[in-house]
PyMOL commands that place a pseudoatom at each C-alpha (Angstrom):
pseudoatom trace, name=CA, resn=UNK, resi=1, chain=A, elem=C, hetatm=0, pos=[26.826, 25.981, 24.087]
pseudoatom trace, name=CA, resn=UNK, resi=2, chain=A, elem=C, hetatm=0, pos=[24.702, 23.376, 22.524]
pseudoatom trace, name=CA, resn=UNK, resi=3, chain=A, elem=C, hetatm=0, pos=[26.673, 20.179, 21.663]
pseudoatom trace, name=CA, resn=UNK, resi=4, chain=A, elem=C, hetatm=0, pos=[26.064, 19.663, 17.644]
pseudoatom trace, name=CA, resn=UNK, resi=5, chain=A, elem=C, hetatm=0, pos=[25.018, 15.960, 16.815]
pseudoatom trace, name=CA, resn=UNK, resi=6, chain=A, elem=C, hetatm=0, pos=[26.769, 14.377, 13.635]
pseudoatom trace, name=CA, resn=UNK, resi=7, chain=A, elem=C, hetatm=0, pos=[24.935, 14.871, 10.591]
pseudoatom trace, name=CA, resn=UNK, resi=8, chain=A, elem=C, hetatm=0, pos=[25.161, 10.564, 9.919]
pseudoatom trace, name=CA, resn=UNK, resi=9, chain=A, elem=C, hetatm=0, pos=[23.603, 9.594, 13.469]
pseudoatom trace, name=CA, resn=UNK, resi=10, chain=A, elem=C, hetatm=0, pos=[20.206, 9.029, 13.563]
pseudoatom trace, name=CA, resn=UNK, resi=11, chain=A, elem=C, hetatm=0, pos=[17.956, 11.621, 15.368]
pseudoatom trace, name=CA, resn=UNK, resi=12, chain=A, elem=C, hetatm=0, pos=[14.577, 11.406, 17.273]
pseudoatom trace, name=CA, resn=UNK, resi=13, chain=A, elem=C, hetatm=0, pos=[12.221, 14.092, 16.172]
pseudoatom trace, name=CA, resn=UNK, resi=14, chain=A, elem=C, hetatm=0, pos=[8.667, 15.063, 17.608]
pseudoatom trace, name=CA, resn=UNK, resi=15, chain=A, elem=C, hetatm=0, pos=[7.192, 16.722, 14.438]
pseudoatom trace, name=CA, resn=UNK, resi=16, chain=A, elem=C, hetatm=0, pos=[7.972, 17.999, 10.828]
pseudoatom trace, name=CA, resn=UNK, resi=17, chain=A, elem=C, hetatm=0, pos=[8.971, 21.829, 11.940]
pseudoatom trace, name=CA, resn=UNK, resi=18, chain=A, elem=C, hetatm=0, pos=[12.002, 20.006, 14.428]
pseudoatom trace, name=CA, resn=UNK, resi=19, chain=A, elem=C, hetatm=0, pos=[13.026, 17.853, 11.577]
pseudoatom trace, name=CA, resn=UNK, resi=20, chain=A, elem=C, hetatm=0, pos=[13.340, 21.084, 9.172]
pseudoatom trace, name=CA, resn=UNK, resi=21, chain=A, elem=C, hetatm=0, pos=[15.217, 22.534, 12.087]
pseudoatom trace, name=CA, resn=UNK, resi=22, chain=A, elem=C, hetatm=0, pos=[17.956, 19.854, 13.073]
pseudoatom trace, name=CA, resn=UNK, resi=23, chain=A, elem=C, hetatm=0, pos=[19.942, 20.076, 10.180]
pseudoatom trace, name=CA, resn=UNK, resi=24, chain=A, elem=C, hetatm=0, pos=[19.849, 23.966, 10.047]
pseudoatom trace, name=CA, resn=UNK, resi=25, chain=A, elem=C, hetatm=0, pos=[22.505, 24.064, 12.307]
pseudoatom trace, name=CA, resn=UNK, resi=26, chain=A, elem=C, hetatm=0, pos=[24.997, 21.843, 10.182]
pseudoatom trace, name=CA, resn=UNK, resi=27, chain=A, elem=C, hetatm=0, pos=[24.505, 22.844, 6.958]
pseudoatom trace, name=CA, resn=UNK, resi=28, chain=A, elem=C, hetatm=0, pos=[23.811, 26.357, 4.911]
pseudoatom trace, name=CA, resn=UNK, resi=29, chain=A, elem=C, hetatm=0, pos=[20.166, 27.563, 4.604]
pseudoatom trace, name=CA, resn=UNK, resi=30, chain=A, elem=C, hetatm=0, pos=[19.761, 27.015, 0.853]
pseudoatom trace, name=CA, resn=UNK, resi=31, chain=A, elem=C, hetatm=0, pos=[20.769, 23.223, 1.556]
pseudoatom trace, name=CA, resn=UNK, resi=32, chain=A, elem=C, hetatm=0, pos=[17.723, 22.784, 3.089]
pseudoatom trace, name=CA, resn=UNK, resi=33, chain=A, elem=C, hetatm=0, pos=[14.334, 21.635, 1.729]
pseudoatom trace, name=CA, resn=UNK, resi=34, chain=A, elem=C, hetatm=0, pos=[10.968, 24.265, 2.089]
pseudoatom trace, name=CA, resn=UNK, resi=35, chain=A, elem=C, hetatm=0, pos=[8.564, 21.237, 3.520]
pseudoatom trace, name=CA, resn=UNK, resi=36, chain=A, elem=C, hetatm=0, pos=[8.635, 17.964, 3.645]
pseudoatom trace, name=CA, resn=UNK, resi=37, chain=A, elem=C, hetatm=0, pos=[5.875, 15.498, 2.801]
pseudoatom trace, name=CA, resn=UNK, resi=38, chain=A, elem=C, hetatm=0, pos=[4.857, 12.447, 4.682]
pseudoatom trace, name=CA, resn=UNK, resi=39, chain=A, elem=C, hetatm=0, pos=[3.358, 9.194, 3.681]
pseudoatom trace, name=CA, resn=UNK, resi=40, chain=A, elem=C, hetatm=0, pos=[1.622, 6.624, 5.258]
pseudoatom trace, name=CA, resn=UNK, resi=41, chain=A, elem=C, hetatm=0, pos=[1.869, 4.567, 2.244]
pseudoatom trace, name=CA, resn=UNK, resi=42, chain=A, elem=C, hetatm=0, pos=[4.489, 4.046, -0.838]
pseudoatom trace, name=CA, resn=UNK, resi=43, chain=A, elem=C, hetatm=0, pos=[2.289, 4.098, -4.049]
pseudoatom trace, name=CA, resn=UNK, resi=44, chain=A, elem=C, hetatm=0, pos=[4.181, 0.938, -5.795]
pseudoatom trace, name=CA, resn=UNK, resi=45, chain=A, elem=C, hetatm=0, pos=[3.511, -0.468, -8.766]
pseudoatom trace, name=CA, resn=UNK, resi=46, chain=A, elem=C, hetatm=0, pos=[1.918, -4.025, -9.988]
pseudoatom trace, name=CA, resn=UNK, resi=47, chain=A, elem=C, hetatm=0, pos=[6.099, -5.454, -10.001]
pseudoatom trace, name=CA, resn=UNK, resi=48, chain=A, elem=C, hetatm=0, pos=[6.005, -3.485, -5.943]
pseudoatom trace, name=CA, resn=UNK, resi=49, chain=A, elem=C, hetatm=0, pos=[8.560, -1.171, -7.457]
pseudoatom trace, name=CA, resn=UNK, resi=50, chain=A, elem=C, hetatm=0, pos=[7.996, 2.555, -6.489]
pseudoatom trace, name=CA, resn=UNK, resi=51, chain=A, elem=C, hetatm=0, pos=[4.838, 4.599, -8.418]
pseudoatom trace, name=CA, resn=UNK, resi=52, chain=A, elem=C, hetatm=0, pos=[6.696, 7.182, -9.286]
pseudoatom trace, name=CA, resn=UNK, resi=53, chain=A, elem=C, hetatm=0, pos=[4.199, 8.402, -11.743]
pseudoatom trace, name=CA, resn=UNK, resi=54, chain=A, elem=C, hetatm=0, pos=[1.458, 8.516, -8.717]
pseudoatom trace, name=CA, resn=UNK, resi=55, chain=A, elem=C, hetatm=0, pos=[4.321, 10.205, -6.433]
pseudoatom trace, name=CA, resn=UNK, resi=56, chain=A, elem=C, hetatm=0, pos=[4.839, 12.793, -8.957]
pseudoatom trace, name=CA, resn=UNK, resi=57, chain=A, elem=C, hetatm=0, pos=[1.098, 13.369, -9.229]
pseudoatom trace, name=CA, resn=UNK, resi=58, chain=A, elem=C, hetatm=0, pos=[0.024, 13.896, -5.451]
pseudoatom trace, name=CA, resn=UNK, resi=59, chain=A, elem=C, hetatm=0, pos=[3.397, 16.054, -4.971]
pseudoatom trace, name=CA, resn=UNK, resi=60, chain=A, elem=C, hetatm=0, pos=[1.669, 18.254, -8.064]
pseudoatom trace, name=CA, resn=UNK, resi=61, chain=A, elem=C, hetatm=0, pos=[-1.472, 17.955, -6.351]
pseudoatom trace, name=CA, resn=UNK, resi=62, chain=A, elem=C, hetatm=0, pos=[0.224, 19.371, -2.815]
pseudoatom trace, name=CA, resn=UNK, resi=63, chain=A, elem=C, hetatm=0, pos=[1.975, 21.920, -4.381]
pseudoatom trace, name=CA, resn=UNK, resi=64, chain=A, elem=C, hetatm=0, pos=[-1.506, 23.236, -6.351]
pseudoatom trace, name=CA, resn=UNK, resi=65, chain=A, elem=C, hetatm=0, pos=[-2.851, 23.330, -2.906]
pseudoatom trace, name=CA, resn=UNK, resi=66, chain=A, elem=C, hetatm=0, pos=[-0.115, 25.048, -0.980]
pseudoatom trace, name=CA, resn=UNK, resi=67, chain=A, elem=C, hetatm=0, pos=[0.663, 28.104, -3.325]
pseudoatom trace, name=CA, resn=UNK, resi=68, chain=A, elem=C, hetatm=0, pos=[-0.607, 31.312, -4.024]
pseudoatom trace, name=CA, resn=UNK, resi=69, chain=A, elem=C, hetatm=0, pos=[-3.920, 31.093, -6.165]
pseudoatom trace, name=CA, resn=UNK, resi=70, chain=A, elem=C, hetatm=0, pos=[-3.955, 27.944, -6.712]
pseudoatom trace, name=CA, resn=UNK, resi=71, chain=A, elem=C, hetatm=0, pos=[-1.185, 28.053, -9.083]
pseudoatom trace, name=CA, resn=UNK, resi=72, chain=A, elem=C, hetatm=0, pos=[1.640, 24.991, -8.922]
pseudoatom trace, name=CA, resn=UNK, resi=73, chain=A, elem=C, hetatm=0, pos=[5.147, 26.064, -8.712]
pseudoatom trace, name=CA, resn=UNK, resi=74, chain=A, elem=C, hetatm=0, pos=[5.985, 24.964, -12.558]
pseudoatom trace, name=CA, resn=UNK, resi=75, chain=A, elem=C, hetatm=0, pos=[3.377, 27.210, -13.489]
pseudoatom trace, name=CA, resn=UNK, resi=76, chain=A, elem=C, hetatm=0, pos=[4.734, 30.413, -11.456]
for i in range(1, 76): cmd.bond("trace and resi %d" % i, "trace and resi %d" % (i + 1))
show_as sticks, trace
zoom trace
């Protein structure tokens, strides 16, 4: 039987469909996000606070590219 790690210990993961996975076996399904997005870069504002205006717009973006006929999810 595989030994489960604690959720608050951090883990070493090789790419973003092992990272989905880890935490499937601690927590309920519906707990858990569909994808996860990866940045190389923070947007941040003139002040270096967060963008999240710019965040908000390339997560739109993604989504409009990901789902079915081009459609983003507010719109289905």
């Amino acid at each position: 039987m595989k030994k489960k790690q604690p959720m608050n210990s951090p883990i070493l993961v090789n790419d973003k469909q092992e990272l989905l996975n880890h935490p499937a076996t601690q927590v309920t399904k519906w707990w858990l996000p569909d994808d996860i997005l990866f940045f190389t870069e923070i947007p941040k504002t003139s002040v270096e606070n967060f963008s999240k205006k710019t965040i908000a717009r390339i997560v739109r973006s993604w989504q409009t590219d990901r789902s079915p006929e081009g459609r983003s999810a507010r719109d289905i």
